[in-house]
C-alpha positions as CSV (number, residue, x, y, z in Angstrom):
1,X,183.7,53.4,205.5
2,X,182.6,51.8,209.0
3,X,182.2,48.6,209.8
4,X,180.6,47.3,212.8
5,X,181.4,43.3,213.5
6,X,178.4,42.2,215.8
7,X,179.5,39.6,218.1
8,X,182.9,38.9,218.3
9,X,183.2,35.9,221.4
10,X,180.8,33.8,219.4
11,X,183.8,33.4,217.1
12,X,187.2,33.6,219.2
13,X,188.9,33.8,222.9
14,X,191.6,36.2,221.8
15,X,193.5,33.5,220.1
16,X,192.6,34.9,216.3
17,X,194.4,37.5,214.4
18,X,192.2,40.6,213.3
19,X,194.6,42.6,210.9
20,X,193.4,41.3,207.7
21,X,190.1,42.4,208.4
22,X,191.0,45.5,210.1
23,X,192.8,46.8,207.7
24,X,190.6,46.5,205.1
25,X,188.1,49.5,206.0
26,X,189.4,52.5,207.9
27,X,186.9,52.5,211.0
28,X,185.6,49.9,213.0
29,X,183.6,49.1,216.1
30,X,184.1,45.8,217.2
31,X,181.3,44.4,220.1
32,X,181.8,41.0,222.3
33,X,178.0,40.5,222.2
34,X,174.6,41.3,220.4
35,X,171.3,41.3,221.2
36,X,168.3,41.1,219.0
37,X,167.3,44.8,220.6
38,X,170.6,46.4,220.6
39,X,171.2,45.5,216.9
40,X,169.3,48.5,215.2
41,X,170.9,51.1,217.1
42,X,174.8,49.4,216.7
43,X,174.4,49.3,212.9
44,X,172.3,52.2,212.3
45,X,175.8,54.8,211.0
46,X,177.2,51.2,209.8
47,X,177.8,50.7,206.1
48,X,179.4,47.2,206.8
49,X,178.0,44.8,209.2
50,X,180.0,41.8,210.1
51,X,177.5,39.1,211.8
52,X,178.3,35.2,213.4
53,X,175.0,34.9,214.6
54,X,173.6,38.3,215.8
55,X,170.1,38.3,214.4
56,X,169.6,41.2,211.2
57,X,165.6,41.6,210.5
58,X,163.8,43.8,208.5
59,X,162.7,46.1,211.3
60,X,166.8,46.8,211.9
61,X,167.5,46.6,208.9
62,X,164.9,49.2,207.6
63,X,166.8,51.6,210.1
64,X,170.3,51.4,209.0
65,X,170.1,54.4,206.2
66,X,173.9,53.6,205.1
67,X,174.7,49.7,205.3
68,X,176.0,48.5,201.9
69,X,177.7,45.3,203.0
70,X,176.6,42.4,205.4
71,X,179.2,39.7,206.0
72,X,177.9,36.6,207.8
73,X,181.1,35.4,209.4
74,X,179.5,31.8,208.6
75,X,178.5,29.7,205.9
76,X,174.0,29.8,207.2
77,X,172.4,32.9,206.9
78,X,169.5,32.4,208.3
79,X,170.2,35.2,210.8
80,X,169.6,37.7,207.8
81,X,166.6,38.3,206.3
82,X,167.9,38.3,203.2
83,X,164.5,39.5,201.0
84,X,164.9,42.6,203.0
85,X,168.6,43.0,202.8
86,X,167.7,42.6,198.8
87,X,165.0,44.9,198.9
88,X,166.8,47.6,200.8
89,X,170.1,46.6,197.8
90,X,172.1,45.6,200.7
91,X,174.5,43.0,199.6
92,X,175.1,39.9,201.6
93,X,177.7,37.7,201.1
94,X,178.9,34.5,203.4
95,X,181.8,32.1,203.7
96,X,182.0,28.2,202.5
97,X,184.7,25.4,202.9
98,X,186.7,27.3,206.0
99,X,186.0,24.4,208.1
100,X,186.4,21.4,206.0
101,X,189.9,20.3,207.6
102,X,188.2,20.7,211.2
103,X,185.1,18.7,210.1
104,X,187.2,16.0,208.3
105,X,189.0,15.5,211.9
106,X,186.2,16.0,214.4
107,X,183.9,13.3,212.6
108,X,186.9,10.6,212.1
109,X,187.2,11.6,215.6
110,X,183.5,10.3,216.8
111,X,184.0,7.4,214.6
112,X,187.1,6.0,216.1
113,X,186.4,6.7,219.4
114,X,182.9,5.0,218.9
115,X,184.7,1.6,217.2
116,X,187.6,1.4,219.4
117,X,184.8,1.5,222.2
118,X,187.5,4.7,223.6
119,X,184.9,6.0,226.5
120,X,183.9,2.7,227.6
121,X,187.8,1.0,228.1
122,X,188.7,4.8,229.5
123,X,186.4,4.5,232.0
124,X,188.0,1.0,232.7
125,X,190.9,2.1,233.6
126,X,190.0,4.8,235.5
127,X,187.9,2.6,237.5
128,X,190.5,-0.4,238.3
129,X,189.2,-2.7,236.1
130,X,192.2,-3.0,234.4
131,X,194.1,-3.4,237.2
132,X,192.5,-6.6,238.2
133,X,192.7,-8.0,235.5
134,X,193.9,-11.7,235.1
135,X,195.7,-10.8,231.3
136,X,197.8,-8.2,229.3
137,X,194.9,-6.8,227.4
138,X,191.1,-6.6,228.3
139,X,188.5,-7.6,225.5
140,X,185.3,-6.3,227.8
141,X,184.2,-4.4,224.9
142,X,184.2,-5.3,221.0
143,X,186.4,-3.3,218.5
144,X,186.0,-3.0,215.0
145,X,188.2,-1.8,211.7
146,X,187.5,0.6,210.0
147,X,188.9,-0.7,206.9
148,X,186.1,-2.8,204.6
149,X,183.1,-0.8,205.9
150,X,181.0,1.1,203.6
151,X,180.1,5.3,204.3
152,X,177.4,6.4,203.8
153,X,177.5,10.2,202.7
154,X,174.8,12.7,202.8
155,X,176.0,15.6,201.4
156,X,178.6,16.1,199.2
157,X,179.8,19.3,199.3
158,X,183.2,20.5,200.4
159,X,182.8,18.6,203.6
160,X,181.3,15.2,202.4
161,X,184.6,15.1,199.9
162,X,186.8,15.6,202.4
163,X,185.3,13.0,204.4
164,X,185.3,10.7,201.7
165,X,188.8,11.0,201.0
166,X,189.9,10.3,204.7
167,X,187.6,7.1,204.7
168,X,189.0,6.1,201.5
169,X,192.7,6.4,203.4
170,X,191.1,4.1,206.0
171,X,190.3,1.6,203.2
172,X,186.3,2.3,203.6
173,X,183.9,2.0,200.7
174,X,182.3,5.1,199.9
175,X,178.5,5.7,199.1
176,X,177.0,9.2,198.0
177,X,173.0,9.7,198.5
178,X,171.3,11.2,196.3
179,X,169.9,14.5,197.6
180,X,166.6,15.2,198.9
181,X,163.6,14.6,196.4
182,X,166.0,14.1,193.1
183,X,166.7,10.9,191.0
184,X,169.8,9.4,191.6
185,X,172.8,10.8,189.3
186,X,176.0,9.1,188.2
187,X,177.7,7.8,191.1
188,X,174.7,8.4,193.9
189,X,172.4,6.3,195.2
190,X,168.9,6.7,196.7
191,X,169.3,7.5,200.6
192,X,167.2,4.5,202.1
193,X,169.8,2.2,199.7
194,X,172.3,3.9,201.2
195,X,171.1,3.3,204.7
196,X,170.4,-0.4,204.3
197,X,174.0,-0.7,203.3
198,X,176.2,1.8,205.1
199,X,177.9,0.8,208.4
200,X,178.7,4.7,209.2
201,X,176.2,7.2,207.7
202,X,178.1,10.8,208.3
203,X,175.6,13.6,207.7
204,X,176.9,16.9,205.9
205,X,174.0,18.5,204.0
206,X,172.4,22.1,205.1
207,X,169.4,22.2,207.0
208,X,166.3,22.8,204.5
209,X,162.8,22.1,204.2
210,X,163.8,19.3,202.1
211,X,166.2,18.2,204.7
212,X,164.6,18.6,208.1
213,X,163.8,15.4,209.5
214,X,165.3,13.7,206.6
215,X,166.6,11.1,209.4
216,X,163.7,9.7,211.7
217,X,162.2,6.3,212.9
218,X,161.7,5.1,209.5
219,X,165.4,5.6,208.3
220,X,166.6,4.7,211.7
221,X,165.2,1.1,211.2
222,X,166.9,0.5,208.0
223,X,170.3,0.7,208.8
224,X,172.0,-2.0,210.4
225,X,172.0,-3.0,214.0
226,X,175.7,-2.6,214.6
227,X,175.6,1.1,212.2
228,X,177.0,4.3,213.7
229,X,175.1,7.8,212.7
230,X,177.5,10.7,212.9
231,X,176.0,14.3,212.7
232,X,178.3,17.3,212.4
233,X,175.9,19.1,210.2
234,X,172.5,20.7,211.9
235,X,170.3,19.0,214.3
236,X,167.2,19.1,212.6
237,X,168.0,16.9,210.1
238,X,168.0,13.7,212.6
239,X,164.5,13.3,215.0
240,X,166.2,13.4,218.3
241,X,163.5,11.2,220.0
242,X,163.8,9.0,217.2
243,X,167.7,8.6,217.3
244,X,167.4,8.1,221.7
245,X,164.7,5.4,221.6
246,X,166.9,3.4,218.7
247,X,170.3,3.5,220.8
248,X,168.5,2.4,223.8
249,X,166.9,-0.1,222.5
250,X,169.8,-1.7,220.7
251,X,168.6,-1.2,217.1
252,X,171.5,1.1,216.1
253,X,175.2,0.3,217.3
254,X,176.0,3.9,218.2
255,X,175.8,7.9,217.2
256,X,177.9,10.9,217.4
257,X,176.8,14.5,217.8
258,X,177.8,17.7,217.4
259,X,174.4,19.6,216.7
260,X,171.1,19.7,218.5
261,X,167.8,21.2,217.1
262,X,168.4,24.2,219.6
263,X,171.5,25.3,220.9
264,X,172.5,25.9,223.6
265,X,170.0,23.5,224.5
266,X,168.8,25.7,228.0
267,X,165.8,23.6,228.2
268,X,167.4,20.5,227.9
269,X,167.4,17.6,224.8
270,X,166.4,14.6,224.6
271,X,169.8,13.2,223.5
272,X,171.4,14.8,226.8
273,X,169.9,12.0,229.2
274,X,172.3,10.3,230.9
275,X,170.7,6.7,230.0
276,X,171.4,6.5,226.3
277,X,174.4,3.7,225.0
278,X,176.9,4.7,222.6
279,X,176.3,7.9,222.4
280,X,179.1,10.9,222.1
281,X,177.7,14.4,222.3
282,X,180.1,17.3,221.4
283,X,178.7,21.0,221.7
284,X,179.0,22.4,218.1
285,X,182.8,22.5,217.8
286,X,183.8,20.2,214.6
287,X,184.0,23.6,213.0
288,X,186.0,25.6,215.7
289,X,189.7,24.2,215.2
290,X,191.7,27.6,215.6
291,X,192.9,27.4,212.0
292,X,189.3,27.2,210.6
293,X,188.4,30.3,212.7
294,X,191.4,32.2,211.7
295,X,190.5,31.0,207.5
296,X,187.1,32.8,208.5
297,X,188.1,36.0,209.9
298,X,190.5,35.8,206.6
299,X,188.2,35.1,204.3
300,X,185.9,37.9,205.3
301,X,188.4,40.3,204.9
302,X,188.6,39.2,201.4
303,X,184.8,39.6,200.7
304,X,184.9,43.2,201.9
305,X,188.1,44.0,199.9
306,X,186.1,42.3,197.1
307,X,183.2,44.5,197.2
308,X,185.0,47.6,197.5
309,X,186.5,46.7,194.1
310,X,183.3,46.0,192.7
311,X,183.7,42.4,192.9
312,X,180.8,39.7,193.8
313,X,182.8,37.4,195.8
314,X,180.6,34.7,198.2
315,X,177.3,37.0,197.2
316,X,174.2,35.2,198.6
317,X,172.2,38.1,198.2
């Protein structure tokens, strides 16, 4: 069989180990980069396809005779068409939970910097202000624990439980919202409770219909002044505009950032203007610990050794 993985830099910088995956069929072609118009001729003799983000549509698809097998080296797929992949009986499986140790770490990592006020008493230093000053310790900026807050969750999948359990460590209280357009079950709570209450919301649901714009000027007001929104997830589930006109005018203590609505954002963002307070934006990298890449290289290995034995393993489609 041949395999063809798609676009391999979106993924690694030659610090990940291919074996596992190479090993598993007996022929591949391995390309840095994609394009949307070089996709149908690069699969068309494939019969496995191995895609981060290179974009697989009906039109290429309908022109690859032999592909069996797409892996989306990711946990979204919606750089398949997967009605077409099903029509055509191409199978389509993905990968879930690789990342949630890099999350866990990335978002504990906004959070603390944002209540330890990190950037702004960095920036101290670096300017002098330290230096001059009359005492030991400078108290420019106010710091907050951790410990006694509540956490808001929303989304409680593998990465919302591993959250929890780290806040838990830090003696936080944890809520769970109840998803988008259900009742509350055991041990959830409706999500504008959960905002009136939560002193950190941290957002880890998918990006749906249900879900996009789920955070905007309306939930924005109801948390509390000094709350911090962390959003590792996908950037259109917070309105941007929203989210910049509350930090600037004071009515949410802070926000960090790893998504945007389009990335890269070439045209600019709204949340990229150098006025906004408390803000921390990171570019899409709470996933990309060099272990979590590895665990996905690995685990799509094992979902093409899986379906040459037959096996549905990670099947989306």
């Amino acid at each position: 069989m041949t395999g063809v993985f798609l676009d391999t830099t979106t993924l690694q910088r030659g610090d990940l180990d291919f074996a596992r995956l190479t090993a598993v069929l007996p022929t591949w072609q391995f390309h840095d980069t994609t394009t949307t118009a070089q996709v149908a001729q690069r699969i068309a003799q494939a019969e496995v396809v191995v895609s981060n983000k290179a974009c697989l549509g009906a039109d290429a698809l309908a022109t690859a005779a032999k592909l069996k097998l797409i892996c989306v080296i990711a946990t979204g797929t919606n750089n398949v068409d997967l009605d077409a992949a099903k029509a055509r009986g191409i199978v389509v499986c993905n990968v879930t939970g690789y990342a949630a140790p890099s999350v866990t770490q990335h978002v504990f990592a906004l959070i603390l910097a944002l209540v330890t006020q990190l950037e702004k008493y960095r920036a101290a230093v670096k300017d002098g202000a330290w230096q001059r000053a009359s005492g030991f310790s400078m108290l420019d900026f106010q710091i907050w624990e951790l410990a006694g807050k509540t956490l808001g969750i929303v989304g409680y999948g593998s990465l919302g439980q591993a959250v929890a359990r780290v806040a838990e460590a830090f003696g936080m209280r944890v809520l769970i919202a109840a998803r988008p357009g259900q009742s509350p079950g055991p041990g959830r709570v409706p999500l504008h409770d959960l905002l009136c209450q939560a002193d950190v919301v941290s957002l880890h649901c998918p990006l749906t219909e249900q879900s996009k714009g789920l955070i905007g000027a309306l939930e924005l007001a109801l948390m509390q002044p000094h709350a911090l929104l962390i959003n590792t997830a996908r950037g259109g589930i917070v309105d941007e505009l929203a989210l910049a006109e509350a930090l600037r005018a004071g009515r949410l203590g802070g926000a960090g950032v790893d998504v945007l609505s389009v990335e890269p954002p070439v045209n600019g963002n709204v949340l990229l203007a150098a006025d906004i307070p408390n803000l921390i934006v990171t570019p899409h990298i709470a996933w990309a610990s060099r272990e979590a890449r590895q665990r996905l290289v690995d685990e799509t290995a094992k979902n093409i050794a899986a379906y040459l034995r037959g096996e549905a393993r990670n099947r989306v489609a």
